[in-house]
C-alpha positions in Angstrom: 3.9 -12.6 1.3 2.3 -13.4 -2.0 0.8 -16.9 -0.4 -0.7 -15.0 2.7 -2.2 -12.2 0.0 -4.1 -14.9 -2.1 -4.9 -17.2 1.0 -6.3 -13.8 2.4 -8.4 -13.0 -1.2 -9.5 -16.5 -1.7 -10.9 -16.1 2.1 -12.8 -13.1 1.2 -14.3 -14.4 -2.5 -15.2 -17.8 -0.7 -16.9 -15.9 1.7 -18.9 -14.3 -1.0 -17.7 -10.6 -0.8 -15.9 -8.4 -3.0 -14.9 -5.4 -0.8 -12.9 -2.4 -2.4 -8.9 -2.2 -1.6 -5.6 -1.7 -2.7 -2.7 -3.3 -1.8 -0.3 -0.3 -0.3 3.1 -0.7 1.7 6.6 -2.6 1.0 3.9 -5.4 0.0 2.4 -3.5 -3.2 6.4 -2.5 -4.2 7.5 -6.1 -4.3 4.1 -7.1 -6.3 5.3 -4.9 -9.1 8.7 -6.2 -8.8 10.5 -4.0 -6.4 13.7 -6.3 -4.6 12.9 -4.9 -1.1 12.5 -6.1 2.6 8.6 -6.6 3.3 7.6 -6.8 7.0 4.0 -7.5 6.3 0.5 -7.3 3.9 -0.9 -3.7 4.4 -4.5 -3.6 2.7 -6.0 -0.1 2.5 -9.6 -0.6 2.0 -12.6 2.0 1.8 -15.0 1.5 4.2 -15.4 0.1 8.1 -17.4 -2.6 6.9 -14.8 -4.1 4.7 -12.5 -4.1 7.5 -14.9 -6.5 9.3 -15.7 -8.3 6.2 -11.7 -8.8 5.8 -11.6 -9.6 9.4 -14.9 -12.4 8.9 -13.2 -14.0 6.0 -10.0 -14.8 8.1 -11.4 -15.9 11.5 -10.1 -19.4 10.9 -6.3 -17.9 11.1 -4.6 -16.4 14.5 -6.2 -12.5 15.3 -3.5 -10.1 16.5 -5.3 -7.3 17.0 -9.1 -7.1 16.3 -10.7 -4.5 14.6 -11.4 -1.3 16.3 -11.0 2.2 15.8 -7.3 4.0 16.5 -7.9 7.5 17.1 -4.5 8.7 16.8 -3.8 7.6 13.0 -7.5 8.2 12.2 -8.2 4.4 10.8 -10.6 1.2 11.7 -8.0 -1.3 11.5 -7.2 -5.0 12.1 -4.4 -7.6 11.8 -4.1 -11.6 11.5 -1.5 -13.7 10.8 -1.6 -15.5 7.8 1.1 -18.5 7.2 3.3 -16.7 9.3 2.8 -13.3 7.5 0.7 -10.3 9.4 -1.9 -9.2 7.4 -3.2 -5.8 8.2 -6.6 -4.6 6.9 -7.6 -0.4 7.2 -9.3 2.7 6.6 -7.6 5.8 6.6 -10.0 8.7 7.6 -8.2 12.0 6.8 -8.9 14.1 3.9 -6.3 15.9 2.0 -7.0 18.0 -1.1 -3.8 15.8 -3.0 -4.0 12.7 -5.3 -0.3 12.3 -4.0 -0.6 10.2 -1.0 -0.9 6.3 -0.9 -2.8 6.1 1.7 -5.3 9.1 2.3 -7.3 10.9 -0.2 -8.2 9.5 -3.9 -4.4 8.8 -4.5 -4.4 5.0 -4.2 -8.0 4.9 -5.5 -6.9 6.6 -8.9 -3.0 5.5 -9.1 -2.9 1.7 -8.7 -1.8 -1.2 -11.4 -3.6 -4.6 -11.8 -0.9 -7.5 -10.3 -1.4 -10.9 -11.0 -1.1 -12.7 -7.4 -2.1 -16.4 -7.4 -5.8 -16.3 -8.8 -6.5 -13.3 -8.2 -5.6 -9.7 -10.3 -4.8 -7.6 -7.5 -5.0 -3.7 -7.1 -1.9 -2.4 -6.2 -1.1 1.4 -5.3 2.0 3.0 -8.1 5.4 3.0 -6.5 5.3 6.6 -7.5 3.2 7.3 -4.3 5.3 4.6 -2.5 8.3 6.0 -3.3 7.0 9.3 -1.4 5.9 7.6 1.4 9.5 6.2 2.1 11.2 9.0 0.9 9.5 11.0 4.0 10.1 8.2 6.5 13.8 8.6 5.1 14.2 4.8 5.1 16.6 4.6 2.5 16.4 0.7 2.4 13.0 0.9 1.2 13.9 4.0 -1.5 17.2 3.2 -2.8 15.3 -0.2 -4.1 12.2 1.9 -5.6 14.5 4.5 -7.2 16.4 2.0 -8.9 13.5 0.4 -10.0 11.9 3.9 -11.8 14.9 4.5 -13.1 14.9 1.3 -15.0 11.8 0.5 -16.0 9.8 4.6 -16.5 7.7 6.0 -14.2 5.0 9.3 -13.9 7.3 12.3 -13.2 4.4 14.8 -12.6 2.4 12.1 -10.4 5.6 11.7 -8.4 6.6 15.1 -8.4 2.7 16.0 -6.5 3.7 13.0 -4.3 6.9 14.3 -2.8 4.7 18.2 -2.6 1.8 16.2 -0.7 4.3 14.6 2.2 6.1 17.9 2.3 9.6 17.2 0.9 11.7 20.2 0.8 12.6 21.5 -3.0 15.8 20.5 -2.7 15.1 16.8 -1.8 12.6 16.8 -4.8 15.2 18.0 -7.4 17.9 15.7 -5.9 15.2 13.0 -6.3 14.5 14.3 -9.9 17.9 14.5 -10.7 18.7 10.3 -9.9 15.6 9.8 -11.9 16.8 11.6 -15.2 17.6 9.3 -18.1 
């Protein structure tokens, strides 16, 4: 995963560009340490444009789905493989009034952590709002990991307490969550 992520940035800065993203999904958890499974590279970026300029910058490797727009999930998105690994590259085009969610909103443009990642220091959205995300999927393979993880090494109680608000986890979930959490 980490080889396919700095193949893909070395692509884009040989290219020339130097498009805004963050690094979101199981991919941004195991970049800040997080013993997880990782099905792919997700790439959140913030405009169209950058989608084409990822895509542009990898049109040596195998396309698996070429850009376009997917109504349904409201996002211009692309994937290639890369060494094996798919590489997906999107917008997200919803607005939400929260700074909770990792992949809509200001969220993963204000809550991220610089990750070193071959030669390149890569943005990488908090595992506060990942934690959220796979909280509400209920996957608890992905949030057992993440939990343990917080619970050993600190994390932003208020920014993970708007998190679990924003994806609409019932009280009750958010204290248990809370309760794991507590030192």
């Amino acid at each position: 995963m980490t080889s396919a992520l700095d193949t893909t940035l070395t692509a884009v800065r040989a290219a020339g560009a130097d498009p805004l993203y963050r690094v979101g999904g199981t991919g941004a958890a195991l970049l800040q340490g997080v013993r997880l499974p990782v099905g792919d590279v997700d790439l959140l970026v913030a405009r169209r444009e950058d989608v084409d300029t990822f895509a542009a910058a990898l049109s040596s490797h195998p396309c698996l789905y070429a850009a376009s727009w997917l109504p349904e999930s409201a996002q211009y998105f692309a994937r290639y493989d890369v060494h094996g690994v798919h590489v997906e590259f999107s917008t997200v085009e919803r607005e939400t009034d929260s700074d909770g969610m990792e992949c809509v909103g200001r969220g993963p443009w204000r809550h991220y952590v610089l990750v070193t990642c071959g030669s390149h220091r890569v943005p990488v959205v908090r595992l506060e709002l990942r934690l959220a995300t796979e909280l509400r999927r209920d996957r608890p393979d992905r949030y057992e990991p993440l939990l343990d993880h917080l619970a050993a090494h600190g994390f932003d109680r208020d920014l993970l307490n708007r998190a679990m608000e924003a994806h609409g986890l019932s009280p009750e979930k958010q204290s248990l969550i809370n309760d794991r959490l507590r030192p």
